[in-house]
C-alpha positions, 0 to 999 in steps of 0.5 A: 136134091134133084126132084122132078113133079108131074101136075096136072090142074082141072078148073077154068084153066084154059083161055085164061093165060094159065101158061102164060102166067106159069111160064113167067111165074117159073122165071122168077125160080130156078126150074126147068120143064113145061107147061101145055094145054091137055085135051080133056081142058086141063093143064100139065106141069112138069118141073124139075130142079131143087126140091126147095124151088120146085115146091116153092115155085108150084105153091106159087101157082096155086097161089097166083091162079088159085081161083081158076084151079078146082082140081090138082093131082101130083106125081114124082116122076122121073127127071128128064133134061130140060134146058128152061122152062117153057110153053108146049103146045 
């Protein structure tokens, strides 16, 4: 089934490769979406694809940048078409 979760993380997560990492980290699962700096020092992720890769591709995240994350809320949301998975500004 087709899903689509809106993140947004609060921690230490700007200026410490947290898109750049989620980016590479998404190449290795089958999602598409985004992942950008917000301007009140947090970041967006949106992504979208199968349930089963999208959650494993987030759990992967948290796992990988647990330690910079104080802070995450998440949504469903409607599913837009993304072609990849890639870095906003």
């Amino acid at each position: 089934m087709q899903t689509c979760k809106h993140v947004h993380y609060r921690g230490r997560v700007q200026g410490v490769g947290f898109r750049m990492t989620t980016k590479r980290i998404a190449e290795g699962f089958a999602v598409t979406g985004y992942v950008r700096n917000l301007p009140d020092g947090g970041v967006e992720v949106v992504a979208s694809g199968e349930s089963g890769e999208v959650a494993a591709f987030l759990a992967a995240v948290s796992e990988r940048m647990g330690s910079l994350i104080r802070e995450q809320t998440m949504a469903d949301v409607a599913c837009d078409s993304f072609s990849s998975f890639e870095i906003r500004i």
